[in-house]
Each structure stands twice: as structure tokens, then as C-alpha cells.
C-alpha positions as CSV (number, residue, x, y, z in Angstrom):
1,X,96.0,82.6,79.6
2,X,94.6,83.3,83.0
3,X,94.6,87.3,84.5
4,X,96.3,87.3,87.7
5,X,94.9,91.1,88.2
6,X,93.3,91.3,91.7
7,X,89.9,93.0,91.2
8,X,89.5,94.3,94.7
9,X,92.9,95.7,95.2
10,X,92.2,97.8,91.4
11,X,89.1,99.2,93.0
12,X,91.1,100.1,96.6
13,X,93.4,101.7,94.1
14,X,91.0,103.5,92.4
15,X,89.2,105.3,95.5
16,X,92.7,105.9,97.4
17,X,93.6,108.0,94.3
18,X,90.4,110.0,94.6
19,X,90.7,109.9,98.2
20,X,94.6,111.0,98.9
21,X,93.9,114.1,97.6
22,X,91.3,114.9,100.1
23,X,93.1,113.3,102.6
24,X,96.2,115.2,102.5
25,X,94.0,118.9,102.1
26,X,92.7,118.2,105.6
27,X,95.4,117.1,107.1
28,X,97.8,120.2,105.8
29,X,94.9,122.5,106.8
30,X,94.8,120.9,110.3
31,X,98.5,121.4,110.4
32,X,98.3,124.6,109.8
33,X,95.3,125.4,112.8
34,X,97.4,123.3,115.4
35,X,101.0,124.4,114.1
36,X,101.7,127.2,116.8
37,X,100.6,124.6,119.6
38,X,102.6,122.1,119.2
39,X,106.2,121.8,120.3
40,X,109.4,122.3,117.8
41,X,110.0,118.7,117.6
42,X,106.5,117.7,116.4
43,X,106.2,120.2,114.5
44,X,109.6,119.3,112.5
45,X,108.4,115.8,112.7
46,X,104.8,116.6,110.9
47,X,106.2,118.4,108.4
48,X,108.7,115.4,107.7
49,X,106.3,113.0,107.4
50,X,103.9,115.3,105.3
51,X,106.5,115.6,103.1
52,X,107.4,111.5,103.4
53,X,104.0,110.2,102.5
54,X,102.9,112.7,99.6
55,X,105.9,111.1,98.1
56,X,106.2,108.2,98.6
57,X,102.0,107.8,97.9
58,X,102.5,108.9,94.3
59,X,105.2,106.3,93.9
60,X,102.7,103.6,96.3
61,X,99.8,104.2,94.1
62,X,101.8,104.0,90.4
63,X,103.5,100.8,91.2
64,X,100.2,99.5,92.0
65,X,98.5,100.5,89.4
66,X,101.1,99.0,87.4
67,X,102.0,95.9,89.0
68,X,98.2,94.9,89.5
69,X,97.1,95.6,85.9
70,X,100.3,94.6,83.7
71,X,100.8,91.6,86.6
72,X,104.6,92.6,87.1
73,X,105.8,91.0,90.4
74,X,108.6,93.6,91.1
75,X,106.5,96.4,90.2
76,X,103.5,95.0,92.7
77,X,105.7,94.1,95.8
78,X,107.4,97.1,95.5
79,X,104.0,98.3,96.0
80,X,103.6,95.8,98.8
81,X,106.6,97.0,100.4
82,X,106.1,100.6,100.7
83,X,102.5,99.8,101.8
84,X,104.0,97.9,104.3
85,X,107.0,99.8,105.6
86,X,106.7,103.6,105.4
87,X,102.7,104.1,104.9
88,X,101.6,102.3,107.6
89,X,103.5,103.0,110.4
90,X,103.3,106.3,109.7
91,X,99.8,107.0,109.3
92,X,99.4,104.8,112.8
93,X,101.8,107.4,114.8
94,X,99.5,110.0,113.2
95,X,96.1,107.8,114.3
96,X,97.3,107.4,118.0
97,X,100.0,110.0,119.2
98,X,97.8,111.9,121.3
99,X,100.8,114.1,121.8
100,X,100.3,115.9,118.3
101,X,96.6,116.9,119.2
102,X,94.6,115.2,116.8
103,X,91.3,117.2,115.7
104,X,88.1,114.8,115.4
105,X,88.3,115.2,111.4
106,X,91.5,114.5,111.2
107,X,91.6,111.0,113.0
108,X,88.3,110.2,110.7
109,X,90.6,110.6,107.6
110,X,93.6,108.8,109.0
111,X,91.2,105.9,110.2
112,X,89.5,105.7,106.7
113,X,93.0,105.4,105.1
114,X,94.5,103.3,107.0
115,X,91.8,101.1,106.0
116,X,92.8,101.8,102.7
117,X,96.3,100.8,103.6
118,X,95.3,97.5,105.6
119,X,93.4,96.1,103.0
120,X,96.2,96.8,100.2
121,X,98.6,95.4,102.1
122,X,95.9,91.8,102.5
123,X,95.2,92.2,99.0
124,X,98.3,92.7,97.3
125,X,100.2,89.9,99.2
126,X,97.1,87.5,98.2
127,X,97.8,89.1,94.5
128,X,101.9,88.9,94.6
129,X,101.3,84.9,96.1
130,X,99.2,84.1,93.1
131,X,101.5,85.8,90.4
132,X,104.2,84.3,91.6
133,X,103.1,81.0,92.1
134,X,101.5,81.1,88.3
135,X,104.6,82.4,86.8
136,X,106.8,79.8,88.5
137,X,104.6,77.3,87.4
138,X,104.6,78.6,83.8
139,X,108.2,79.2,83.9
140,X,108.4,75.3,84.7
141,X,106.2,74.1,81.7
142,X,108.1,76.3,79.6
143,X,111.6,74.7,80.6
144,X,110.1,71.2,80.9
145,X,108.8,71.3,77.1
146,X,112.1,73.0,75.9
147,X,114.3,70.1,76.9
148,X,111.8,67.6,75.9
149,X,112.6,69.3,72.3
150,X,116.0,69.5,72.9
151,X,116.0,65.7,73.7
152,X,113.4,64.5,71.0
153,X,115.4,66.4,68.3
154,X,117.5,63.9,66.0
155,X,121.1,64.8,65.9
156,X,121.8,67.4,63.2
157,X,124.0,65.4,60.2
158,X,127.4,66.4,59.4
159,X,129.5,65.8,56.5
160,X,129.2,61.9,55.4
161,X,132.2,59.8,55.8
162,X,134.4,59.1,52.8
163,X,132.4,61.0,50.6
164,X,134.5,63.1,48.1
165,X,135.0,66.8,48.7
């Protein structure tokens, strides 16, 4: 039985959990330096998406984990997905809106995890192609020897004919 585990996306994993938490201590303490400078929109909008990805990160990190070590497809593109969809954009409008005054340590953190984020995102859809195509393929040989049973089985004998009952 072969392990369809991706090593290097287990070890991204790893260090983003130990990372996150720094990650997000900076960026709330930045928020709270910069907070009376920026306009009401932006500061709505931070607050939004502070709230958006310490969310949906525990969620992004647990399916992960759990797709990637117990190799469950749904579990690991759900992981895919949020990488993907929410995480990424978001921590890009952070990277490059000059508008929300970005401090020097701050864009270092979002740089180093949206590293994090782009090579999850490589790695888990190099990790959900190989599941998939290894579960199809055992799916197949599964089916393929049931109905060669099913067809190699003699037919099961009834009652005989004439025979007293």
C-alpha cells in the first residue's frame, strides 16, 4: 500500500502553525499603531479581514493536516480551496495596498506567508492529483476483480427437478 502523504506540504504545515501565531501578533499590534491614521473604511475593512483569516486559518491548517496525513481527498481540497480562494487574495491586498500604510515588519511577515500560502497551494494540488489519480485507479482494480468473481462464480443450485419433497 503506497502513502500518498506529501512530505513537503506536512513540513509547510508544520512551520505555518508555528508561524501564524506570530504572524497574526504583529500584524494586530501594527493595527493597533496605524488604527487612528487610517480612514473608516480601511479601518472596517482590516478589522474584517483580521477577523476572516484567523478563522478561516484554523480551519485551512486542520483540514490540511488532516487531508495530507489520513490522505482524504475532500478533506485536502477543501484545504486547497481555502488556500486558494480567501487566503491568498487577501493576504496579497494586505502585501500591496499602499493605501493601508504598511510598516516595514509588517510587509516582511505577509511576504513570508504568502510564501507559505504559494507553496501550499503547488503542493497540495501536486498532493490532491496524486490521491486522486491512485484512488481512481484502486477503485478500478477493486471493481474489475469483483466482477471477474461475480462472473467466475458457478451458479448457485436450486432445488433438483423431480426430486421428492
Amino acid at each position: 500500500c503506497e502513502i500518498l502523504s506529501s512530505l513537503p506540504l506536512q513540513m509547510s504545515l508544520y512551520f505555518n502553525v508555528y508561524f501564524f501565531p506570530f504572524w497574526w501578533l504583529v500584524t494586530v499590534a501594527i493595527l493597533y499603531l496605524k488604527y487612528p491614521d487610517l480612514s473608516d473604511y480601511y479601518k472596517f475593512i482590516l478589522v474584517t479581514i483580521m477577523i476572516l483569516v484567523s478563522l478561516t486559518e484554523l480551519i485551512r491548517l486542520y483540514l490540511g493536516y488532516v487531508g495530507n496525513l489520513l490522505e482524504k481527498v475532500p478533506e485536502l481540497a477543501g484545504f486547497w480551496l481555502l488556500t486558494l480562494l480567501p487566503q491568498l487574495p487577501v493576504i496579497l491586498f494586505l502585501l500591496f495596498n499602499e493605501a493601508l500604510k504598511i510598516h516595514s515588519l509588517e510587509r516582511a511577515f505577509h511576504i513570508i506567508f504568502a510564501a507559505f500560502l504559494c507553496f501550499q497551494a503547488a503542493a497540495a494540488f501536486l498532493a490532491l492529483r496524486r490521491m486522486v489519480n491512485t484512488l481512481a485507479a484502486r477503485f478500478r482494480r477493486t471493481e474489475f476483480h469483483r466482477l471477474e468473481e461475480q462472473r467466475a462464480a458457478p451458479a448457485a443450485p436450486g432445488p433438483a427437478a423431480g426430486s421428492p419433497a
